[in-house]
C-alpha positions as CSV (number, residue, x, y, z in Angstrom):
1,X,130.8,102.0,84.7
2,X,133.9,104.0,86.2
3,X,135.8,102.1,88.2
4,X,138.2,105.2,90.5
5,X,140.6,104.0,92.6
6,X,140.5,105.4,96.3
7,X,143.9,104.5,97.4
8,X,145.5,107.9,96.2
9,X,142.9,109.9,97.7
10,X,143.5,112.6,99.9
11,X,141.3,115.0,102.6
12,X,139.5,115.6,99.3
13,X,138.6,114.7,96.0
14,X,136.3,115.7,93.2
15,X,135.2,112.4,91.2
16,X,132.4,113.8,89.3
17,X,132.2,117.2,88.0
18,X,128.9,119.8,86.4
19,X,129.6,117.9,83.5
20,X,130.4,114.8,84.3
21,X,127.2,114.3,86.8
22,X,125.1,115.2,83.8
23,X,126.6,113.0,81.3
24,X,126.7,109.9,84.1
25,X,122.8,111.0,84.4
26,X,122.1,110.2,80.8
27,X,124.2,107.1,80.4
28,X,122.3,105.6,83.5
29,X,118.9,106.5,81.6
30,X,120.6,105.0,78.2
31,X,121.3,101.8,80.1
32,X,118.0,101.9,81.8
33,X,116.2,102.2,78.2
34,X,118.1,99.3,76.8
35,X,116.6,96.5,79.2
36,X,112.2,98.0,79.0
37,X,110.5,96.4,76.5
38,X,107.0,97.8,77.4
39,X,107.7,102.1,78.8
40,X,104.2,102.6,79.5
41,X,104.8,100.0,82.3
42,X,108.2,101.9,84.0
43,X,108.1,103.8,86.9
44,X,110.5,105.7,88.9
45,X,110.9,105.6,93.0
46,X,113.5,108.1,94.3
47,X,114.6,107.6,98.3
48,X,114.6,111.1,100.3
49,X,116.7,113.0,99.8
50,X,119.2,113.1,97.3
51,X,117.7,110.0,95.4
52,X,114.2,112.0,94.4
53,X,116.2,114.4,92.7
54,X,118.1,112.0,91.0
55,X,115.2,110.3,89.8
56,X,113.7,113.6,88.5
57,X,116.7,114.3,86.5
58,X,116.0,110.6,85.0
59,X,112.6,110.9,84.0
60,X,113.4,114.6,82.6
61,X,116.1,112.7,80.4
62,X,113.9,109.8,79.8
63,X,111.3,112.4,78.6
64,X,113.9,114.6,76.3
65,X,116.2,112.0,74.7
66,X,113.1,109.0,74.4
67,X,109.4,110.9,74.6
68,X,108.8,108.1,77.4
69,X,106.6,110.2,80.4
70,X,107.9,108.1,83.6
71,X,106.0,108.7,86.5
72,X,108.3,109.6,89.5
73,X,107.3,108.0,93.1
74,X,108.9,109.6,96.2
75,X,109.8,106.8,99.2
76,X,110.8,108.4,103.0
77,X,112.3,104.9,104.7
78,X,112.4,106.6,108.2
79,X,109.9,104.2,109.4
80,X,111.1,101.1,108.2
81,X,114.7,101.5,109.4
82,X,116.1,98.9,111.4
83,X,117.4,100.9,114.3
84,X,114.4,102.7,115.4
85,X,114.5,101.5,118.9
86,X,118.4,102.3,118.9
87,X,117.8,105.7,118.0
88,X,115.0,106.1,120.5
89,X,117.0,104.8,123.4
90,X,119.8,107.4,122.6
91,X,116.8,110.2,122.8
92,X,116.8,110.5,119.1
93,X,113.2,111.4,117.1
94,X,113.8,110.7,113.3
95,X,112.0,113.4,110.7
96,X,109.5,111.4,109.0
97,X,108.3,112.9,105.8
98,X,105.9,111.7,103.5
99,X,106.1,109.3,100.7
100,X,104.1,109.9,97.7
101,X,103.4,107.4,95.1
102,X,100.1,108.7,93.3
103,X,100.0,105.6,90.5
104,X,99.4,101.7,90.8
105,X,102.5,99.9,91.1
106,X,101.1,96.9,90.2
107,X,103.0,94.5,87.2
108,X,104.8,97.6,86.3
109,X,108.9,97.9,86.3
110,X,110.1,100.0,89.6
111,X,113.1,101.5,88.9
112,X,114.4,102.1,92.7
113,X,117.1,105.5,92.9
114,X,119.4,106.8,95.7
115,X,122.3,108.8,95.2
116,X,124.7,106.4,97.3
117,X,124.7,102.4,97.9
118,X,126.6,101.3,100.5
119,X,125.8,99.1,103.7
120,X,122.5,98.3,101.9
121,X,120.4,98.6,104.5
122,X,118.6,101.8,103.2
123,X,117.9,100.0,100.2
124,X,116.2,97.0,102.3
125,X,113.7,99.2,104.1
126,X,113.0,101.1,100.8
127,X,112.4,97.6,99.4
128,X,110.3,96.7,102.3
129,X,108.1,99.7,102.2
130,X,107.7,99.4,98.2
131,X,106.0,96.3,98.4
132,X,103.2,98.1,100.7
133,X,102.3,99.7,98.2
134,X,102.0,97.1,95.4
135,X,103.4,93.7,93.5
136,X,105.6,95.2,90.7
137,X,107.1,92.6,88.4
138,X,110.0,93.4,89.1
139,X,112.3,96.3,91.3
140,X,115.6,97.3,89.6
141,X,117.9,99.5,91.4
142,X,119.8,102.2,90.1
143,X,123.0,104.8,91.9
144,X,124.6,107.2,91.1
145,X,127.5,106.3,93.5
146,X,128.2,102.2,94.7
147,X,130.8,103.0,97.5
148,X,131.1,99.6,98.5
149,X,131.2,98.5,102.3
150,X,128.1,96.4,101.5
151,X,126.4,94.7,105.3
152,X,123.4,93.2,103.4
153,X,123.6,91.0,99.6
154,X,122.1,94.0,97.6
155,X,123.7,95.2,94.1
156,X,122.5,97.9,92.0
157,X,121.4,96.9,88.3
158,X,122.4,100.6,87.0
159,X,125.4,102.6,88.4
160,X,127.0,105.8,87.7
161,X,130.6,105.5,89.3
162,X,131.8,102.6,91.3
163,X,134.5,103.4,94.0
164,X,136.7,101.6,96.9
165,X,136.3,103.1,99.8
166,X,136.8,102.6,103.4
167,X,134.5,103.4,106.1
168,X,136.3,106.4,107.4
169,X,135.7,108.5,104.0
170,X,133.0,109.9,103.1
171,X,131.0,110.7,99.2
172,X,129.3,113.8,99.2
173,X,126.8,113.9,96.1
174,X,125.1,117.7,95.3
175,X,122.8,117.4,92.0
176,X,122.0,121.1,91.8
177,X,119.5,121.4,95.0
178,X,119.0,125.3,95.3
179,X,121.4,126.0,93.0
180,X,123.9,124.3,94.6
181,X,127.2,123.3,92.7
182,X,126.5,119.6,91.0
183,X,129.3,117.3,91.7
184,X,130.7,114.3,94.0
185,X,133.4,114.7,96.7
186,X,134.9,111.9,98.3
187,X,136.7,113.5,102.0
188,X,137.3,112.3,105.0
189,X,135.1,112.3,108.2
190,X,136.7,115.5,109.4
191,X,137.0,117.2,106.2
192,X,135.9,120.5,105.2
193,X,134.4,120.3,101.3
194,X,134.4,123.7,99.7
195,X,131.9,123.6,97.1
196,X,129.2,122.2,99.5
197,X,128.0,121.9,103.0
198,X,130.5,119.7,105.3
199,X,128.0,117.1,105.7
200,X,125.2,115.3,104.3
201,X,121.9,115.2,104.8
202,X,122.4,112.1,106.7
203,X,124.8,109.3,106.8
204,X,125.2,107.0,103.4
205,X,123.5,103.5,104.5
């Protein structure tokens, strides 16, 4: 785990390189690894957006450093968010996209992945729509970034860098998404990041 402290940040800061988001990647998979006794039972879950495509680099690692074939679910929360009726009040019409999970969940180990933990609350709806789907024996939860700020009692089993942060900065994760640059900014709200878009795809919840 990295521990990087936040106080000496300024407008912007790189945390994670190319390199570094690859090698936090593999350790993440090594650490899964360690804790399955039965791989044929593991699967994979990645929230839209950013979390599908880090679940796709795990099961690619997971297929090239162990032989294990992990199949990869894909979980769109939209409709189980907790502030649907906010957002429609304020006019607002969320994208819903769909969420593909083609195997049987059932008794098998559900790996869940997002990009960014922090109030928690995507991670409850994700949790709530999993279990739609299925009884696993048991959900694990791994990030590549736990920014901290948590609103709900949810903790990641499996995390790539841990940081301090306050709710007026922002972490901006891009994992190589037509051909993007790969890397993690930390900036603040009005900030300008060069090597990616200004903003996110949506807010970190």
């Amino acid at each position: 785990m990295v521990w990087v402290d936040m106080m000496a940040c300024g407008n912007e800061q790189i945390l994670l390189d190319t390199r570094d988001v690859d090698l936090t990647i593999r350790r993440m998979v090594e650490d899964l690894a360690a804790g399955v006794e039965e791989p044929e039972h593991l699967a994979l879950i990645g929230i839209r957006t950013h979390g599908v495509t880090l679940a796709r680099r795990m099961c690619d690692v997971f297929a090239e450093d162990f032989h294990w074939q992990v199949p990869l679910g894909i979980l769109d929360i939209t409709l189980y968010r907790d502030d649907l009726n906010e957002l429609s009040q304020r006019g607002k019409s969320p994208i819903v996209r769909p969420t593909r999970i083609d195997f049987d969940i059932s008794d098998a180990l559900v790996v869940l992945v997002d990009d960014v933990l922090y109030t928690g609350r995507t991670i409850r709806c994700a949790l709530a729509e999993i279990m739609d789907y299925g009884r696993p024996s048991a959900i694990r939860l791994g990030v590549l970034v736990d920014r901290g700020l948590r609103e709900l009692p949810i903790q990641p089993d499996v995390v790539g860098v841990t940081l301090d942060t306050t709710p007026g900065e922002r972490v901006l994760v891009r994992l190589g998404e037509d051909d993007e640059k790969k890397g993690v900014w930390i900036c603040r709200a009005n900030a300008q990041p060069g090597p990616g878009p200004a903003a996110p795809d949506g807010a970190p919840t």
